[in-house]
C-alpha positions as CSV (number, residue, x, y, z in Angstrom):
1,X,-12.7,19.3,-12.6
2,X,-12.9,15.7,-12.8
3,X,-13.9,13.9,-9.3
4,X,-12.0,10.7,-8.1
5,X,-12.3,8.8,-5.2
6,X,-9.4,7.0,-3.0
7,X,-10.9,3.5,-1.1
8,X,-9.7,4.6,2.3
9,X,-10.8,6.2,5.7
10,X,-6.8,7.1,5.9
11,X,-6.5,11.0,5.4
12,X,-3.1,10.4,5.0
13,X,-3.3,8.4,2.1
14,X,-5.3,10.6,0.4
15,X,-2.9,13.6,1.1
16,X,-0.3,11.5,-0.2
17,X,-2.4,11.0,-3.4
18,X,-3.8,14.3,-3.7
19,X,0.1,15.7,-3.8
20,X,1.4,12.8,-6.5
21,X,-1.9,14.0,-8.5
22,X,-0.9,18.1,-7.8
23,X,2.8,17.6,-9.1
24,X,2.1,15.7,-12.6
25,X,-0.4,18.4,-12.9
26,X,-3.6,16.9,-12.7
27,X,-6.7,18.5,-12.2
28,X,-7.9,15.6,-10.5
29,X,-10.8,16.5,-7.2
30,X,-10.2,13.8,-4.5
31,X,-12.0,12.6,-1.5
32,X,-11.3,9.7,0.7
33,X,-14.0,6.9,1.4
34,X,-15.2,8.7,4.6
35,X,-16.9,11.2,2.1
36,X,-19.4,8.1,0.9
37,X,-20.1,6.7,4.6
38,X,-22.9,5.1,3.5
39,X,-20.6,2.3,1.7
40,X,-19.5,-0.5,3.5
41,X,-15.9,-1.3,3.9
42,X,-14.9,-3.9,1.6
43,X,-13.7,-7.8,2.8
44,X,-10.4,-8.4,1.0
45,X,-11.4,-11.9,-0.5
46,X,-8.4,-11.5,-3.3
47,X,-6.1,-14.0,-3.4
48,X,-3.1,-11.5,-4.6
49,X,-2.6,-7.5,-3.7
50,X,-4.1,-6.8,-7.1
51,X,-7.6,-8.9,-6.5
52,X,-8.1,-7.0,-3.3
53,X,-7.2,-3.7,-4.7
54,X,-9.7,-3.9,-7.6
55,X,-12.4,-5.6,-5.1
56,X,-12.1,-2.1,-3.3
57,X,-11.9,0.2,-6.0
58,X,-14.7,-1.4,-8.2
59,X,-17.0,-1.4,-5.4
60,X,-16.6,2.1,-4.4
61,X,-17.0,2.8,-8.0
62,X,-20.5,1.0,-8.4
63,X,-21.8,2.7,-5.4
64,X,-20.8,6.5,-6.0
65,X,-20.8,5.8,-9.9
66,X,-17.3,8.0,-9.6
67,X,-13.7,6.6,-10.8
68,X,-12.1,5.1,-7.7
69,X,-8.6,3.9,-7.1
70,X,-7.8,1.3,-4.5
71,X,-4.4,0.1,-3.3
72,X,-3.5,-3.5,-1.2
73,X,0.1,-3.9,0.1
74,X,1.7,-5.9,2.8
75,X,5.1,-7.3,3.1
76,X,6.9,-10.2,1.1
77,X,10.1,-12.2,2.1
78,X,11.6,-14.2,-0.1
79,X,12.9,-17.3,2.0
80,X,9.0,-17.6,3.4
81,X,7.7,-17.4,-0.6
82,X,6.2,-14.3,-0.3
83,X,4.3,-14.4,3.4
84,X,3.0,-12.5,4.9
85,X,1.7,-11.3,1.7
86,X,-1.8,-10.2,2.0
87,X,-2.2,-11.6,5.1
88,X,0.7,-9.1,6.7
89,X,-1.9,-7.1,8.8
90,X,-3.0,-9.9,10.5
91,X,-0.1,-12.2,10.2
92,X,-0.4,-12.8,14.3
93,X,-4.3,-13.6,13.8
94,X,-5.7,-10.1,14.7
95,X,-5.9,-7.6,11.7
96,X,-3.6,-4.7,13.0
97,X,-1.9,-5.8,15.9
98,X,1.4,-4.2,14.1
99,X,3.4,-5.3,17.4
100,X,2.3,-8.9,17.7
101,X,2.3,-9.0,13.6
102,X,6.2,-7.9,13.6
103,X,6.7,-10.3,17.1
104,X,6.1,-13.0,15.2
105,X,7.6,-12.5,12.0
106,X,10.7,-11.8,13.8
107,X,10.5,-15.2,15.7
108,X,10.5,-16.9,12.3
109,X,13.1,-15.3,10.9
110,X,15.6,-16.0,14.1
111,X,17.5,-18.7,12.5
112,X,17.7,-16.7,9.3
113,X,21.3,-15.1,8.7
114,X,21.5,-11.7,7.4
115,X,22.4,-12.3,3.4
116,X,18.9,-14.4,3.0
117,X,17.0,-11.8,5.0
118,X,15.7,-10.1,2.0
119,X,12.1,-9.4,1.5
120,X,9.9,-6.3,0.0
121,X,6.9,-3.7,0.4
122,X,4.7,-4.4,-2.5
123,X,1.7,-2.3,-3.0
124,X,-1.2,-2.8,-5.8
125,X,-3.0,0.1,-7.6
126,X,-6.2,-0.2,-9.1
127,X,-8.8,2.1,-10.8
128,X,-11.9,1.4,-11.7
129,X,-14.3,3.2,-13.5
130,X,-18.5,2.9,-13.2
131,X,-18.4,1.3,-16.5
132,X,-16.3,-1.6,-15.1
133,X,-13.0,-0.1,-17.1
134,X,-10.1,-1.4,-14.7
135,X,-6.4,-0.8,-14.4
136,X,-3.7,-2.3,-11.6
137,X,0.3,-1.1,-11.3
138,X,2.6,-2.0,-9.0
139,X,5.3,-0.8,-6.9
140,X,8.3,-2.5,-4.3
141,X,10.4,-1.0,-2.3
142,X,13.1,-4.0,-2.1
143,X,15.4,-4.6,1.2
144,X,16.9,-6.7,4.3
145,X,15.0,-7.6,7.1
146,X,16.6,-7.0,10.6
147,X,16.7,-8.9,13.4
148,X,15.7,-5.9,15.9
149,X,13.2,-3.2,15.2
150,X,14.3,-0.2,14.9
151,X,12.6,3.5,14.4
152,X,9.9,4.6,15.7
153,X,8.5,6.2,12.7
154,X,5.8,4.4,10.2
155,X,3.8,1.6,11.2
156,X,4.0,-2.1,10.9
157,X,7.2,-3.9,9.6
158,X,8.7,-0.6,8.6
159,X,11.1,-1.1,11.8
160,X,12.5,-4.1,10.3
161,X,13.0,-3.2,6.9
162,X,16.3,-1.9,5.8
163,X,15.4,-0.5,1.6
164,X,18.6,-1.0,-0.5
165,X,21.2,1.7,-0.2
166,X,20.1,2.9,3.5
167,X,21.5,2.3,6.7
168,X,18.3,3.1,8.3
169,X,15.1,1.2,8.5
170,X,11.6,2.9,7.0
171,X,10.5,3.5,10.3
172,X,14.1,5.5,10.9
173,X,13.3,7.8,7.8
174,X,11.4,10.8,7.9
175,X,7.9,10.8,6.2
176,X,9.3,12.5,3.1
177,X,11.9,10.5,2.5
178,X,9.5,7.6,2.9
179,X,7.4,8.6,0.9
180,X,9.9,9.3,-1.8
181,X,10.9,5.5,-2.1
182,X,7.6,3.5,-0.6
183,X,6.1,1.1,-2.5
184,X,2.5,3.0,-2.1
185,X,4.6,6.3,-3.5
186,X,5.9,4.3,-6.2
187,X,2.5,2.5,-7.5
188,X,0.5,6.1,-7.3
189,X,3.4,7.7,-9.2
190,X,2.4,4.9,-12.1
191,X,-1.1,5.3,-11.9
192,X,-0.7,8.7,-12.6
193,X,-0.6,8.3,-16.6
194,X,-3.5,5.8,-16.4
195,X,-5.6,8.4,-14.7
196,X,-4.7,10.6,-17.3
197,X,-5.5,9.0,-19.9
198,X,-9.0,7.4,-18.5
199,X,-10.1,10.7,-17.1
200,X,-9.1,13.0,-19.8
């Protein structure tokens, strides 16, 4: 069985992987970072979602010498040309203060009137193999921004994002149906053939 490794101390993101991996039929052994805790977390010096999520993967590649896969996402609205970007998790100044982060978003946006509200998860896959083989995909789940929160599902702007075709924000949806359409579900789903054909 081949042995992968996922750049995160999140167990949920590797679940989430591990079960995109199980139904394409891949037989694919992976472990989160917090199996290698003798690596140090990465600092996310990219300039775009892909930069960051190869800085992550090709580090944890160098330092296991196993094929790693990384992701970077954040959110991007269109009339503030694609901020908060990769600076969403600390879009208030402190990285993950999800309520301050949204707070202030929110306070930009007041003026904004609902038909230019639109805006997008975006998430970047890499994978990275010891011998410095790389790969990134991509994948958006598009939408309108509120002007409340609503949900209390998910985690940082998911209360304010409204996917196209729903009446209900991400954080209204259960995880499921989440993870059916997220931009994270959407980006493993493609890396799925490149793992398949770099892995064998």
């Amino acid at each position: 069985m081949k042995r992968l490794i996922l750049a995160t101390r999140n167990a949920n993101k590797v679940t989430e992987l591990r079960a995109i991996l199980s139904g394409a039929g891949l037989d694919v052994e992976l472990s989160g970072a917090d199996a290698y805790p003798e690596v140090p977390d990465v600092k996310e010096t990219g300039v775009t979602f892909a930069e960051n999520a190869l800085l992550k993967a090709h580090a944890l590649a160098g330092a296991t010498g196993l094929p790693a896969v990384a992701d970077d996402s954040g959110l991007c609205v269109d009339v503030m040309n694609g901020a908060p970007g990769i600076f969403s998790a600390r879009w208030a100044g402190r990285h993950g203060d999800d309520r301050a982060n949204l707070e202030l978003l929110l306070a930009q946006l007041s003026d904004v009137p609902a038909p230019h509200r639109r805006g997008s998860f975006r998430c970047a896959a890499a994978l990275a193999l010891p011998d410095g083989t790389e790969r990134v995909v991509e994948g958006r789940l598009t939408g309108t921004l509120r002007h409340e929160p609503a949900g209390k599902n998910g985690f940082g702007y998911d209360p304010i994002l409204q996917p196209d075709g729903e009446d209900r924000t991400c954080a209204e949806l259960t995880a499921e149906e989440k993870n059916a359409i997220s931009h994270r579900g959407k980006a493993f789903r493609e890396l799925v053939p490149v793992i398949r054909e770099l892995l064998g």
